[in-house]
N, C-alpha and C positions, 0 to 999 in steps of 0.2 A: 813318542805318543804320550798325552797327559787325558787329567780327567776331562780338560776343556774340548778335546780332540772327541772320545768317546760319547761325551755328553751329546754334543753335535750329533756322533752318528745314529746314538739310541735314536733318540726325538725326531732325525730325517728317518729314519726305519719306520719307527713308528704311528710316523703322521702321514710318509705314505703308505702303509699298508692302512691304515684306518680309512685314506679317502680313495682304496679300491672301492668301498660299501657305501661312503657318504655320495657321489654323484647315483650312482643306479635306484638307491635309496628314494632319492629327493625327484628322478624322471619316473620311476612305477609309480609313486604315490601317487602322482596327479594319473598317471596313464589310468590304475587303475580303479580311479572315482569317475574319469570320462567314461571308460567300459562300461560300471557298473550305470552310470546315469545313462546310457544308450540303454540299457536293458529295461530302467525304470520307466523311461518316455516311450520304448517301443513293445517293449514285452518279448523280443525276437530271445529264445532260450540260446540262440549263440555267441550272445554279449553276456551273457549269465557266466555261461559255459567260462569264458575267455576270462572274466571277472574273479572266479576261484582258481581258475589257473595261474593266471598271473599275480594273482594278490597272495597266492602260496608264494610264489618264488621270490616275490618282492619283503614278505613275515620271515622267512631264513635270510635273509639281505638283510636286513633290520636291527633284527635280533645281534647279528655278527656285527654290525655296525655301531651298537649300544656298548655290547663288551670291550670292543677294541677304543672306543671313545671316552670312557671311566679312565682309562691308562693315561691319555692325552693330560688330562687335571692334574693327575698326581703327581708330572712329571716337571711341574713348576717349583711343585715343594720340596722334589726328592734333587732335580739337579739344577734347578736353577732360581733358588731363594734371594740369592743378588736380586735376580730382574724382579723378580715377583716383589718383593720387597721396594724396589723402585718404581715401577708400573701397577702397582697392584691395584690402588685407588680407582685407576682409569679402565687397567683391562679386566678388572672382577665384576664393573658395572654390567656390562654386554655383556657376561659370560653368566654373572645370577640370574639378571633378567630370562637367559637361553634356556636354562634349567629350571627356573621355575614356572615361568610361564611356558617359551612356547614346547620344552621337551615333555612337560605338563599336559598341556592339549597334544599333544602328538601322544605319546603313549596312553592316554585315559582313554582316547576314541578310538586308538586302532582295539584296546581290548576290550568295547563295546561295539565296535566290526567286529573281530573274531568271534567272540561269543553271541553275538545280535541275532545272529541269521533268522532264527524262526521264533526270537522276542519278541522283536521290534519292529516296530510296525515301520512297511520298505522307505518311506521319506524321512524318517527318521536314522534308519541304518543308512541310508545313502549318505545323509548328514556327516554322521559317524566317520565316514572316508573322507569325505570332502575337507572335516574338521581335523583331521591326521593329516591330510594332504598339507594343508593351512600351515601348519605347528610346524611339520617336517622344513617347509620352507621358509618360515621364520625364524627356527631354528640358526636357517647356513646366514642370514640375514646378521643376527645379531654377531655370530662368531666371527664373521668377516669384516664387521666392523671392529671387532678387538683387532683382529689381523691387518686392518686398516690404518689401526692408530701408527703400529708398527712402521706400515709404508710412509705414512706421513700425518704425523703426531702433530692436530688439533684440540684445542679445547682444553687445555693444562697450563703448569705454572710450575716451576721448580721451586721448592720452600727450599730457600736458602741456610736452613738448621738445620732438617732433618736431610736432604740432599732430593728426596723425592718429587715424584711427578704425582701434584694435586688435579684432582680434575674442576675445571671452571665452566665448560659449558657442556654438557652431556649432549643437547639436539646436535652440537657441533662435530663429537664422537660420533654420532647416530648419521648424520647428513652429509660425511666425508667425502671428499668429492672421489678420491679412491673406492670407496666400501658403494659410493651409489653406480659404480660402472663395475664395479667387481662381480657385485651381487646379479646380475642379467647376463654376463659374463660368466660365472661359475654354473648357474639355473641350463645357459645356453648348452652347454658343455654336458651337464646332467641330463637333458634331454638327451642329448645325443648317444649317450653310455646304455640307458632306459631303450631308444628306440632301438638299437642295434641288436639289444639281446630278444625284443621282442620280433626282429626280421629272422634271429637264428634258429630260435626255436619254433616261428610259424615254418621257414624253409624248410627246416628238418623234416616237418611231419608232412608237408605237402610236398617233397621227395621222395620218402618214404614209404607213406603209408594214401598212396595217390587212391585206394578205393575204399577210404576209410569216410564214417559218414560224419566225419566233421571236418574232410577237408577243406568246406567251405570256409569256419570260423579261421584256421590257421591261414588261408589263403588271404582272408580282409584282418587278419594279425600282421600279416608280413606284409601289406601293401601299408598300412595303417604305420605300422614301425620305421618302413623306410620312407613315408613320407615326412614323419617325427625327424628323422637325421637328416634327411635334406633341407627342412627348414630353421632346425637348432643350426645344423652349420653354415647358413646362411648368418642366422643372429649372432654365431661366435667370431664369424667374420664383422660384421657391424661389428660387436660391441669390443671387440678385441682392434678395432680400429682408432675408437674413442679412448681406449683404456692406454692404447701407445702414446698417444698424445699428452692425456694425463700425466703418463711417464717419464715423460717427456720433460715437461714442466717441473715434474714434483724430485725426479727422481733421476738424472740426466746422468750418471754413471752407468744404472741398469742398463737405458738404452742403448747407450754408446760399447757397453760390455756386449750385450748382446748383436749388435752388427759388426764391430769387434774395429769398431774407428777408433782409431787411435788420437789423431789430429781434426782439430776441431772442421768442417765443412759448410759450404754456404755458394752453392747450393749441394745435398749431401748426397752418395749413390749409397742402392742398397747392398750388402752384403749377398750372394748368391750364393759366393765360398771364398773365405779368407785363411791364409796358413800365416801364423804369425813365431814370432822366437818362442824359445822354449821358458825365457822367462817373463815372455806376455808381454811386452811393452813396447813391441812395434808390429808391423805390417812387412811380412816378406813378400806376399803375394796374392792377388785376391781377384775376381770374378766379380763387375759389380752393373748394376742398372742406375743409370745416371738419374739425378733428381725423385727418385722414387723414396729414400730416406726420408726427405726433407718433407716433402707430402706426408708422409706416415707418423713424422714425428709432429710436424708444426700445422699440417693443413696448407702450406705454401710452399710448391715445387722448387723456390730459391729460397726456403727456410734455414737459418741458423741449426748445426743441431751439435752441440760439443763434444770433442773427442775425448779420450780417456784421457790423456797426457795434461790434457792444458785440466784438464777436472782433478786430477790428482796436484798437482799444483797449487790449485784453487782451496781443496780441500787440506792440504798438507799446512799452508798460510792461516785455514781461518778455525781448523780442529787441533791444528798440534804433529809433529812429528810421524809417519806411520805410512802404510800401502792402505789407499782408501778405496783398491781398485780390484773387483771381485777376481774367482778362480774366471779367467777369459773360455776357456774352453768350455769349461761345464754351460753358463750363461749363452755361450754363440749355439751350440751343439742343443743345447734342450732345448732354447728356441725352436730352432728348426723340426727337430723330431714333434717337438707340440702340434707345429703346422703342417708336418707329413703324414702323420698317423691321425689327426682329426680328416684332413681331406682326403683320405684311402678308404676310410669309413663312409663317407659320403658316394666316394665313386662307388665302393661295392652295393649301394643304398639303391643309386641311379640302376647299373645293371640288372638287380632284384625286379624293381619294376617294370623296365623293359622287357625280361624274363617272360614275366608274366603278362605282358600286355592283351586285351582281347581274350583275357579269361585261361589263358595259354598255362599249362604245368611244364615250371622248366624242367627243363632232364642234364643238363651241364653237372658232369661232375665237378668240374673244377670253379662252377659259382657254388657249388654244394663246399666246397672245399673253402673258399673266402670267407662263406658264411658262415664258415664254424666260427674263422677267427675273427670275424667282425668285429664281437665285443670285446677283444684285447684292444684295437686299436684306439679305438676312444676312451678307453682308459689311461692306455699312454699314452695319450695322450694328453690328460687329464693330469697324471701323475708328472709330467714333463713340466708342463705349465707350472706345477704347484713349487715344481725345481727349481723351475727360473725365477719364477717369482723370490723364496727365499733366500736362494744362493745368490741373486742379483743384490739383494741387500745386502750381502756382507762388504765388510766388517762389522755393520750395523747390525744390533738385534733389536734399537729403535733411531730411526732413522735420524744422524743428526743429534740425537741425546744421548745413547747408549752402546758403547761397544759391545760385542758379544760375548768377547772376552774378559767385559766387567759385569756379568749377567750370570754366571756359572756359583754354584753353591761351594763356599769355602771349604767349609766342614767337609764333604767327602773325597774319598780319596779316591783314586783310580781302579783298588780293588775292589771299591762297593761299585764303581760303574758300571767296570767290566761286567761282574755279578749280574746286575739288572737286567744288563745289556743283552748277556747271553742268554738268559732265563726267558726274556720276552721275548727273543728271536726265535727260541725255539719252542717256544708255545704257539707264537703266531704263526710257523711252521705248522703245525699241526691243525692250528683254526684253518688256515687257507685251505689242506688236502680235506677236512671235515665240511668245512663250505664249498669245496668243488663239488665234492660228490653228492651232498644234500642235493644243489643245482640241477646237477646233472641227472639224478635221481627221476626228480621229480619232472623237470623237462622231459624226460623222455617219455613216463606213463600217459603224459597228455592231459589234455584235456576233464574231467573229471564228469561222471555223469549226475544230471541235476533232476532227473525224471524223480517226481515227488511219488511216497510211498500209495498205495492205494489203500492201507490199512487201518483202520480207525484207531485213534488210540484215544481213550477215554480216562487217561490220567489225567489228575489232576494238575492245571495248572502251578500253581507253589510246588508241586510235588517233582515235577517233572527237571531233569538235570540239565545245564546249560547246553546251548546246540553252539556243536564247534562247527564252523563250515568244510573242517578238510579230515 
C-alpha cells in the first residue's frame, strides 16, 4: 500500500459519505416548497403542519451536508495537487461558479426561511424555499459538470509549456452531453431518496399513532412520498437509459466493464450474471439476454458494443503500455446493486399505496418493517451508482488525458494520508450516529403544532427577536 492507494480510499470514503446528504438534500428542497406552496394556495393547516415538519428534517440534512462537503475541496489541495494543478483552469470554473452563486442563493434563502416565519410577509417566505430549492439544485448542476469534464473532457486545450489543460469553451464544459443526462439522472435519483423518507416517516405514524388527530396529514405524506418514488424511478429508468448510450459512445470500457463483455459483440446480450477469472480478463460463465446489450448500449438490437479485450488493445496502441481496463467486479457488482436496491424502493412504494387504497390504515407489520428500510435502499443505491460511475473510469482521473496515478500530490507521504484518513473516518463516524439520531429524533415527535397564540403581544416591531419556525 502507497499514498496513491490511501489517497483513493480517503476521497471514495469521503464522497460517499457526503452524497448520503447531497441526494435527500436536493428531493426535500423542492418537496418542501410544494408543501409549503399547497398551504399558501389552500390555507388547509395540514400542509403547514407537514411544511415545518419536514423542512426540520430536511435543515439537520443540510447542515450535515454543508460540513461534510468543505472536506470534498480541501482534498484536491491536500492529496491531489498533481490533478488540481492540471485540471484546475477547467474544473475551478463550475466549482466557483457553485459557490458563489448557486451555494449563495441556496444558503441566503434557506436562512431567510428559517428566520421569516412571522417577518415576512407569506409570498415572499414562500419565495424564500422556492429560491433554496433553485440554489440547492444548481448547486449538483454545476458540480456535475466539473464531474462531467472528468467523464469526457470538452472545451480544453493542452499548452504544450506548462503541460496543463486550458479551458477554451466554457458553454462547452456547461452543455456536456454527459453533465446534460447526468444532471436528470442524479435530480431522478434524489427524488427518489427524498420520497422514500417521506413514506417512512408518514407510515410510521399512521401505524402507530392511528387515533392521532393528524393522521390525516401523515396519511396524504406517505401517499404523496410514494407516489414521488414511483415516478423518480420511472425517470431514473428513462434517463439512465440515455446515459448508457452516452456511455456507450463516450466511454465504451465502462460499459463493456460493467456487463463484464469481454469480446467485442454485434449483436450484444445482456449480463444477467457472469463469473469471470480471477484476474478479469475472460468470461468463465455467464447468464445472458440476447440482443438486449446492444439496444441499451446503441439503440439497435444488432448494435456493435466492444468488449474489454479488443478495448484494451485499442487503448494499450493508442495511450502507451498499461491495464486500461477497471477493477471488473466492483463495475459488474455496483451496477447491478444500483439497479436492485433503486427498484426494491419502488416495489415497497407501489405496496405502501395499495396498503392504503380506499382510505384503508395498513396494519402489516412486515410493510411496517420495509418501511423502515426504504430510505437505505435508494441510497444505495445512490451511492452504487456514484461507484460505478468512478471506479468505471479507472485508470482514468480524466478520461483519455490524465492517469490517476499522475494526479496524486508528490509532497505527501503515506503517513500524512494515513493521518487524514483516519481522522476523517472517525469524525464522520460520529456525524453519521449524531445525524441519525437528530433524524430519528425529530421524526418521531411528529408533526409540530402551528395553532397561533391567542395573546396579543404589543411589542414593538424592531424590538421584537427573530421568529425561528422550530
Amino acid at each position: 500500500m502507497d499514498a496513491l492507494d490511501v489517497a483513493r480510499w480517503q476521497f471514495g470514503v469521503t464522497t460517499v459519505y457526503h452524497f448520503l446528504f447531497v441526494p435527500l438534500t436536493i428531493g426535500l428542497s423542492v418537496l418542501v416548497a410544494i408543501l409549503q406552496t399547497m398551504w399558501h394556495r389552500t390555507g388547509n393547516e395540514r400542509y403547514l403542519k407537514l411544511t415545518k415538519f419536514y423542512g426540520k428534517l430536511f435543515l439537520i440534512n443540510f447542515a450535515m451536508g454543508v460540513v461534510t462537503g468543505i472536506v470534498q475541496e480541501f482534498q484536491f489541495g491536500m492529496n491531489w495537487s498533481d490533478y488540481s494543478r492540471f485540471v484546475g483552469d477547467i474544473f475551478g470554473a463550475p466549482l466557483a461558479i457553485e459557490a458563489l452563486v448557486a451555494f449563495f442563493l441556496e444558503s441566503t434563502f434557506i436562512g431567510l426561511w428559517i428566520f421569516g416565519w412571522d417577518r415576512l410577509p407569506k409570498r415572499l417566505h414562500l419565495a424564500a424555499i422556492w429560491a433554496a430549492a433553485i440554489g440547492t439544485n444548481l448547486s449538483a448542476y454545476f458540480i456535475l459538470a466539473a464531474n462531467s469534464f472528468m467523464q469526457n473532457p470538452v472545451g480544453f486545450r493542452i499548452n504544450p509549456e506548462s503541460g496543463r489543460a486550458e479551458l477554451t469553451d466554457f458553454v462547452a464544459v456547461l452543455t456536456n452531453k454527459v453533465a446534460l443526462v447526468t444532471f436528470p439522472h442524479t435530480l431522478a435519483g434524489a427524488f427518489l431518496v427524498a420520497g422514500s423518507l417521506m413514506v417512512t416517516v408518514g407510515l410510521w405514524h399512521v401505524m402507530r399513532n392511528r387515533d392521532s388527530a393528524d393522521t390525516g396529514a401523515y396519511r396524504f405524506a406517505t401517499k404523496l412520498g410514494s407516489w414521488v418514488v414511483l415516478v423518480s424511478s420511472a425517470l431514473v429508468v428513462l434517463t439512465g437509459d440515455i446515459q448508457g448510450k452516452i456511455m456507450t459512445e463516450v466511454q465504451p470500457m465502462k460499459m463493456a466493464a460493467a456487463e463484464g463483455l469481454y469480446t467485442t459483440e454485434s449483436p450484444a446480450s445482456f449480463s444477467v450474471l457472469t463469473v469471470g477469472s480471477l484476474d478479469g480478463s475472460r468470461e468463465l460463465f455467464a447468464i445472458k439476454i440476447p440482443y438486449l446489450l446492444s439496444f441499451l448500449g446503441t439503440g439497435d438490437p444488432n448494435g456493435t458494443v466492444q468488449g474489454i479485450n479488443d478495448l484494451q488493445a485499442q487503448y494499450a496502441s493508442q495511450y502507451g503500455p498499461g491495464n486500461y481496463a477497471p477493477i471488473i467486479p466492483v463495475t459488474y457488482w455496483s451496477f447491478r446493486f444500483m439497479i436492485a436496491f433503486g427498484l426494491a424502493a419502488a416495489a415497497i412504494a407501489l405496496l405502501v399505496l395499495w396498503s392504503q387504497r380506499k382510505d384503508r390504515t395498513p396494519t402489516s407489520k412486515w410493510l411496517l418493517r420495509a418501511g423502515l428500510v426504504m430510505p437505505v435502499l435508494p441510497l444505495l443505491a445512490n451511492s452504487f451508482g456514484w461507484i460505478f460511475t468512478e471506479m468505471g473510469r479507472q485508470p482514468w482521473i480524466v478520461f483519455g488525458e490524465m492517469l490517476t496515478r499522475d494526479g496524486v500530490s508528490r509532497s505527501v507521504s503515506l503517513t500524512e494520508v494515513l493521518t487524514s484518513f483516519t481522522a476523517f473516518t472517525l469524525i464522520y463516524a460520529v456525524l453519521a450516529v449524531v445525524e441519525f439520531k437528530l433524524l430519528v429524533r425529530y421524526a418521531r415527535a411528529g408533526v409540530p403544532d402551528v395553532t397561533p397564540d391567542d395573546d396579543t403581544d404589543d411589542t414593538d416591531d424592531a424590538e421584537r427577536p427573530l421568529a425561528f419556525a422550530y
